[in-house]
N, C-alpha and C positions, 0 to 999 in steps of 0.2 A: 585431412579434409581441408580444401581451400576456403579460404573465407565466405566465397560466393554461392560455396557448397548449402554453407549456413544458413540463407539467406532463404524467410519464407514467403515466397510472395502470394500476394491475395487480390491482385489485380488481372485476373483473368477469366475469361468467355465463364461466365457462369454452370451450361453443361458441361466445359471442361473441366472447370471446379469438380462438379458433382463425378465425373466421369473418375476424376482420381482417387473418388473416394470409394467406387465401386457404385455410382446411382447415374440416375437417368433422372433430369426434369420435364414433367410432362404440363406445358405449356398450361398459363391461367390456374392449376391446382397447387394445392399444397401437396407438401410430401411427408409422407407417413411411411419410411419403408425403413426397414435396418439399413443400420450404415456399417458398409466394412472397411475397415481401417486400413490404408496402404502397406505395405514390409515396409518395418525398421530396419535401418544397417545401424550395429552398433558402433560408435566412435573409437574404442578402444576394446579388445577380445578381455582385457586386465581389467576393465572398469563393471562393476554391479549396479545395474540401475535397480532401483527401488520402487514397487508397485506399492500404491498410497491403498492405502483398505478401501476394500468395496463396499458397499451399501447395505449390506448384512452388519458392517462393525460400525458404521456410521449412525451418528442419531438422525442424518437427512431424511426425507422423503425418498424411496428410489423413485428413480426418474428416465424416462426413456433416451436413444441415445438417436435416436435419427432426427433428421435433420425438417425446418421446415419452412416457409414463407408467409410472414404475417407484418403484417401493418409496412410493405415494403423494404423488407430489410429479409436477408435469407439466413437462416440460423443454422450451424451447424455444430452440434457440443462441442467443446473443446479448441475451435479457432474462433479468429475475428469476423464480425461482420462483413457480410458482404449488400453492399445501397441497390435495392432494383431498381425497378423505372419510374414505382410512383415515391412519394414524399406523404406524410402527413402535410395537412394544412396549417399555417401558422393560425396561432391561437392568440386573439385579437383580446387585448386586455387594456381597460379603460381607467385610469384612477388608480393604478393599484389595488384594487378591490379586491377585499377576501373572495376567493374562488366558492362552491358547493362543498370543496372536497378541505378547504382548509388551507389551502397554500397561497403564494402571494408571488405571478412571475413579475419575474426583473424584465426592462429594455433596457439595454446599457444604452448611453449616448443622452437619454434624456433624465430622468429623476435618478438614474443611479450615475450620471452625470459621462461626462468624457471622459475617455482613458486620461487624458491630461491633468485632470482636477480633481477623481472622484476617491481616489487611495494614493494617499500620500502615507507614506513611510515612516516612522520612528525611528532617530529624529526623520523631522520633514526632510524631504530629498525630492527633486525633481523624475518627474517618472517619463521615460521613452519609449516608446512602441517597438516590439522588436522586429528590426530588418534581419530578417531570413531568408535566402535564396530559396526561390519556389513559395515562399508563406503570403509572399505580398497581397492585398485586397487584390489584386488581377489575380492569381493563384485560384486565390477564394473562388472569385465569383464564377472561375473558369470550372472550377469543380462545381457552381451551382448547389452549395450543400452552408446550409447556418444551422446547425445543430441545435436541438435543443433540448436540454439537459436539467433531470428534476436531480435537485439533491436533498436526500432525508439523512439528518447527522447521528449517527451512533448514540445512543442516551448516555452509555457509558464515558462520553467525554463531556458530558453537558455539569455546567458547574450551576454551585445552588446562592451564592453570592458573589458579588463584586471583588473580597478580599481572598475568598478564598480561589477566586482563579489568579488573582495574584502570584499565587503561590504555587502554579499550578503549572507542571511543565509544557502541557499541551498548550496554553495561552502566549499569547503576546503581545504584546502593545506596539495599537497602530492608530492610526489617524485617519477617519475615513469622510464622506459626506453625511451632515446631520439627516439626511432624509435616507441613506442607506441604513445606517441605525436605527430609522424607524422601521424600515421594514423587514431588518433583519429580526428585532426585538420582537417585531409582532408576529413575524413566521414561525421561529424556530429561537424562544424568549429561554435561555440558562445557556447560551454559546455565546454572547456578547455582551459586555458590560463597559457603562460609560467610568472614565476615572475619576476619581473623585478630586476637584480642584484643579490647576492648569491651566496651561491658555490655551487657545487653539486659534489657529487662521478661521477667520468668518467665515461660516455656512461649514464650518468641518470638527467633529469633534474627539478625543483622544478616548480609548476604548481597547479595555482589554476581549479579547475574540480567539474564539478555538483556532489553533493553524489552520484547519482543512477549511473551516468556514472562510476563511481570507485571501487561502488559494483558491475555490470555489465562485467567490466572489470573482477573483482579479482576471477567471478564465471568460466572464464577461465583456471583461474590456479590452482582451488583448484585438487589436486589428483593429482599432474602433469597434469590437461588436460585432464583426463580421464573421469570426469562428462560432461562436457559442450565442444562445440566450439560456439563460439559469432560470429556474424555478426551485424555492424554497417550499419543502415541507415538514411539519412535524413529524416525530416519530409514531408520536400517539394515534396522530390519524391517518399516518400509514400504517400501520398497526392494524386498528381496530378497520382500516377498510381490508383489509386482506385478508385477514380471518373471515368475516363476513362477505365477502366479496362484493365489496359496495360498487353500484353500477356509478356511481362520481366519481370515484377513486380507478376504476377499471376505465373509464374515458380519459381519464385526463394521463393515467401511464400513455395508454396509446397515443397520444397526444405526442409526445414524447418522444427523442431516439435514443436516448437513455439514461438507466437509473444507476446515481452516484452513489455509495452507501446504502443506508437500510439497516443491516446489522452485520455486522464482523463477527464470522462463524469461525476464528482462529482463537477467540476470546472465551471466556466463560459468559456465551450468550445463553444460557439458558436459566440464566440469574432471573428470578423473580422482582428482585429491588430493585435491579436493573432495568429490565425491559419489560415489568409488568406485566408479564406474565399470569393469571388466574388459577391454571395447572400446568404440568407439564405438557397436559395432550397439546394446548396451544401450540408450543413452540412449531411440535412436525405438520400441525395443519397448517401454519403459518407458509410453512416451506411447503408442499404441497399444494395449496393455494396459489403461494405466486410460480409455480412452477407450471401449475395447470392454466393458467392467465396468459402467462408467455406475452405479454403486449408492447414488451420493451429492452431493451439490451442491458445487463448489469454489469456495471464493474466495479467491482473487482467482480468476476463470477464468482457465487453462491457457493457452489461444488468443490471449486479450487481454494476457496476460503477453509471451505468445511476438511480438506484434507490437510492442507497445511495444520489447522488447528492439531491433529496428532503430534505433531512436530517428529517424532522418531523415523518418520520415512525420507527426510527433508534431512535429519541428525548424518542419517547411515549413506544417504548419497552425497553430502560433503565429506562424508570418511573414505567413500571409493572413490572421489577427485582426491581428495589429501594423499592415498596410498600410491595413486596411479598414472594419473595428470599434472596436479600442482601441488608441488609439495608442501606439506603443512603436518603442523603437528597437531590434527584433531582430536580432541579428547574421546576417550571409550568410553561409551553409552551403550546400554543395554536395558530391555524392557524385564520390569518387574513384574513377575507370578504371582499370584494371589498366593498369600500366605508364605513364600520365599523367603528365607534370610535376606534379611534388609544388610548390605555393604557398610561398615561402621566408618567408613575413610570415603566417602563417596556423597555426591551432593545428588539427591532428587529432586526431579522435577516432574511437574502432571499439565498433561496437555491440556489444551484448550483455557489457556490460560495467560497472563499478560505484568507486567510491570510487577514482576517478580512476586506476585502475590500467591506461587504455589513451588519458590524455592525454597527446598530445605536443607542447608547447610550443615555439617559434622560434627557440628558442635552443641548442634539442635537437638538433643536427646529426647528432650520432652513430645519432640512432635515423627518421632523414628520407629513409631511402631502400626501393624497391619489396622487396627482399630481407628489409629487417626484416619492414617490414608484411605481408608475404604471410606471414611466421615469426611471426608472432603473428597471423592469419587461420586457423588452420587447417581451422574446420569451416566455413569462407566467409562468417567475417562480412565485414561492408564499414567500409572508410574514408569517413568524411568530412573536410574543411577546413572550418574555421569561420574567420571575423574576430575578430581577436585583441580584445578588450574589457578595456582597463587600468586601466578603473574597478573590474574582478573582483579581482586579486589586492591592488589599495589598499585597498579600501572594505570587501570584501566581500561577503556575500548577506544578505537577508532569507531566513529558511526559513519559509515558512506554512501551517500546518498546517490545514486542510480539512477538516471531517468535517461530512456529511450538509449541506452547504451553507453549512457557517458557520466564519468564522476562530476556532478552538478557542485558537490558540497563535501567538505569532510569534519565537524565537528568531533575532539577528543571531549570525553566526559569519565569523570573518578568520585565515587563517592567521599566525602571526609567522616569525619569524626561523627557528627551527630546525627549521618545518616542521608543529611541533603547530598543532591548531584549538585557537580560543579562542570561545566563545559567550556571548550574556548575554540573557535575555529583553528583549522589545521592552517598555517601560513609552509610550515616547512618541516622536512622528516629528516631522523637521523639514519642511515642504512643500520640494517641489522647488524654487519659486526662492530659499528657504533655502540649500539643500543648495549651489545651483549659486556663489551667491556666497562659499561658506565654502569649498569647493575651489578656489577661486582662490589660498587663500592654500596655497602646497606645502607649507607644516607639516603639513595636517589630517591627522591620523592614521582608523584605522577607525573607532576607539572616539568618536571627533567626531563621525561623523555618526550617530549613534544617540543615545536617549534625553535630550535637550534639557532643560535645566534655566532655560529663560529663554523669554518670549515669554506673552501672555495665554492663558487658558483657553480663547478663543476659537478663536486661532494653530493653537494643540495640535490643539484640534475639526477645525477644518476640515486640518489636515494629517494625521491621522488618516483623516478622509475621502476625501482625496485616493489616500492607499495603499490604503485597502482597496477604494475603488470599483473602483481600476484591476485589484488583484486578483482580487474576484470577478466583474468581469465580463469577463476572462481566461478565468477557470476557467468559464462558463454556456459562453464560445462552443467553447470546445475541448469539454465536454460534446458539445454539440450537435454538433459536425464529428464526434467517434468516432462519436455515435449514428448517424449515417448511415454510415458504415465499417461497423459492428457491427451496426448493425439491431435496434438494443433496448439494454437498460440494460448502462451502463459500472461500472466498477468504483471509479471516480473521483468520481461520484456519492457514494459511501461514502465514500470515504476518501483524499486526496492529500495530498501536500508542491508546494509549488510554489517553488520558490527565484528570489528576484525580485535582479536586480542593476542597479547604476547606469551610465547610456550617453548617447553624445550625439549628434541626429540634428538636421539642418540650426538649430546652431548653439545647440538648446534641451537643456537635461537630463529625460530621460527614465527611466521604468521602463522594463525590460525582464525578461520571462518565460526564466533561464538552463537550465534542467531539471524535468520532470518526474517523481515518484516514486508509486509506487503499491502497492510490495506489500509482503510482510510480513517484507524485510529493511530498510525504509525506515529511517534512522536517526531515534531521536525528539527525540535533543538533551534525553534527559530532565535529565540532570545541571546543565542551562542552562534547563529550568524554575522556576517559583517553588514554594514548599511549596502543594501542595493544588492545583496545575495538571494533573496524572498522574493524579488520580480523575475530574477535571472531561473530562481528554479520554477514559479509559476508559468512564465512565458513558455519556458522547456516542455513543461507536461504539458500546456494548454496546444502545443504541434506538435509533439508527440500522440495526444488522443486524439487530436483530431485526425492524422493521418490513418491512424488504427480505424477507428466511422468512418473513414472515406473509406476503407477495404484496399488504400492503395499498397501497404505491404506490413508486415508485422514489425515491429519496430526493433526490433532486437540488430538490425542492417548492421551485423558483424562485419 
């Protein structure tokens, strides 16, 4: 298939849209009609695409699957938006003023200051606007589209003091405008904290702040303000407006072209400590609520969150790219029966779950039998056994960071001795028959097989190539297997982590694809960035999403 083959676009005559998908628009209505999904060709007759479970094994709301037109934007499950003719009206905000609904929007350019001065860097670094062909304020205004975008931050990344986001991988220390932190504080107060002592340049103060809140932030200012306007919400009173379905909360979505975050359904969302929850029944009204609301676009989508969260259908179509496509040496996983002989050489893991808080390693006896795991299952997630891979806990992972098709970042990260992660950006790679001869010798520590300081220009070149071919065209085939799962654009296309580890399959060293990440608690390793890395991957997603809301084509443009 030629590259062009790949390519999904979404810049077309709206009936023709509809026409492809088997429907008709009938002028001024909405649409209420099933949707039939075009034929699949598959890519390769050797390759098994993997169907993500349906809504019978899911704890989601089921949810209907046609398409429809609300608040000017045409929705269709499974792809990108498409902009009609009308726009919401901008929402005219005086002071900063707490909203009815609890939130607090930003105007970039004025209190939350000019791209030029308003987020300065750790250390300080001067900040550039990015020149992108086609992105320029003429671009903008020629699309006629300033997006405006509510973001409510996942609880589960919210910290409860100052020292202990220190410590906290998801944080980092930046340097922003003292009036952004007040109103960051006062929107969405355990995602930002000021550091304690320091200097700071006048009117700006040093602060540790969740990654996302800082990308979120920064997607304000790219353009001068001309892509984006942000609105900060809590979780709480997004929360308790959508269970209830409060008519403040139901305005000011539509208000909106779309909703950042909310809750990461890939996680253990259904934590009570977490997400405050009162029973279980909340969670599915939750999702059923905002599913019946529909007033606004969600990314990551809800659905696609909620399937990945099984992670085993996501495990087995990187095993049919690894057997068929790119070769790798993916580890064998397989899903655990209730009551089954548990694997005594084998590592489990239970979906919906995150920062290894439901692996169970071989040596782990105490936690290896059906009474545990059924006691930490309790809304049904599943167990898997995986093959233990002991190049993981030596070597480490590549983390590679994906946005709109292109490796942005690549931080290496290895735990040590007493448990903390240690990261360092990737500067330069050893090729694998490198890699394989220098683990022979059992000294090589993690830190050995990263960033090489020996070998020609050439060496480096093409071992460079070697990792990221094998990367991205990892990441094209899993695109393509969701897209047939999903029937239209993934969310992956935008924006992933794909953590790559080292393995050995008949006798050869290999990559191998360890986890997928995608949504907006992903860790960004920004602290293991280099200075002026953190703009470079903000600016990237801030036109990459935006092109995705324009509807001008799915971003994956293999």
């Amino acid at each position: 298939m030629s590259d062009d083959a790949l390519t999904y676009e979404l810049n077309m005559p709206k009936n023709h849209f509809l026409r492809e998908y088997g429907m008709e628009l009938q002028p001024l209505d909405s649409i209420d009609v099933g949707m039939q999904h075009s034929p699949s060709t598959s890519r390769s007759q050797s390759m098994k695409l993997t169907s993500f479970p349906t809504a019978d094994t899911s704890s989601m709301a089921s949810r209907s699957h046609s398409p429809s037109v609300q608040a000017g934007i045409l929705y269709v499950p499974g792809t990108g938006p498409i902009a009609t003719t009308s726009r919401s009206p901008s929402l005219q905000v005086e002071n900063f003023q707490l909203s009815s609904s609890g939130s607090i929007p930003s105007t970039p350019g004025s209190d939350l200051a000019d791209a030029e001065d308003d987020l300065i860097d750790e250390p300080q670094e001067t900040e550039h606007l990015p020149t992108v062909k086609g992105y320029g304020p003429e671009a903008t205004s020629q699309h006629g589209n300033r997006f405006k975008l509510l973001y409510v931050p996942d609880p589960s990344r919210r910290s409860s003091s100052s020292s202990k986001s220190q410590r906290n991988l998801g944080y980092a220390l930046r340097t922003i405008t003292a009036n952004t932190y007040k109103i960051l504080d006062q929107a969405v107060p355990g995602y930002v904290f000021r550091r304690p002592g320091g200097r700071s340049k006048e009117g700006h103060v040093k602060v540790y702040i969740s990654e996302w809140l800082w990308i979120i932030v920064r997607l304000s200012t790219v353009l001068d303000g001309s892509m984006f306007q942000v609105t900060y919400m809590s979780w709480e009173k997004f929360r308790d407006g959508i269970l209830t379905v409060d008519k403040g909360i139901v305005t000011e979505l539509s208000q909106h072209d779309c909703l950042l975050g909310g809750i990461d359904y890939t996680i253990d969302y259904r934590s009570s400590a977490t997400y405050g929850w009162k029973d279980s029944s909340e969670v599915d009204r939750f999702a059923a609520n905002l599913e019946m609301i529909r007033k606004v676009i969600i990314w990551p989508p809800s659905r696609e969150l909620e399937r990945a969260g099984w992670k085993f259908p996501i495990i087995d179509n990187l095993s049919a790219i690894a057997a068929s496509l790119v070769p790798a040496c993916a580890p064998m996983t397989r899903r655990l029966g209730a009551s089954e002989p548990i694997p005594h050489d084998m590592v489990l893991k239970r979906s919906h779950s995150d920062c290894s808080a439901h692996v169970i390693m071989p040596d782990a006896s105490n936690k290896r039998s059906w009474p545990y795991l059924i006691s930490q299952a309790p809304a049904g997630e599943i167990w898997m056994a995986q093959q233990y891979m002991p190049f993981l806990p030596k070597f480490g992972e590549w983390r590679v960071f994906i946005v709109g098709g292109k490796i942005i970042q690549v931080v290496h990260t290895y735990r040590v001795g007493n448990g903390d992660w240690l990261g360092c950006p990737v500067k330069a790679y050893w090729s694998l028959d490198e890699l394989w001869a220098k683990i022979q010798n059992q000294s090589t520590t993690a830190a050995d097989v990263v960033n090489p300081d020996q070998g020609t220009s050439t060496q480096r070149d093409r071992a460079k190539e070697e990792f990221e071919s094998f990367t991205l065209e990892t990441w094209k085939q899993l695109v393509l297997a969701e897209k047939v799962s999903a029937s239209g654009g993934i969310s992956i296309s935008i924006f992933c982590r794909l953590d790559v580890g080292l393995g050995v399959k008949d006798g050869c060293l290999m990559y191998f694809v360890n986890e997928v990440e995608r949504s907006l608690t992903t860790s960004l390793w920004m602290n293991s960035m280099p200075d002026g890395a953190h703009g470079v991957f903000a600016d990237t997603f801030a036109t990459t999403l935006y092109d995705w809301l324009s509807g001008t084509k799915d971003p994956i443009h293999l």
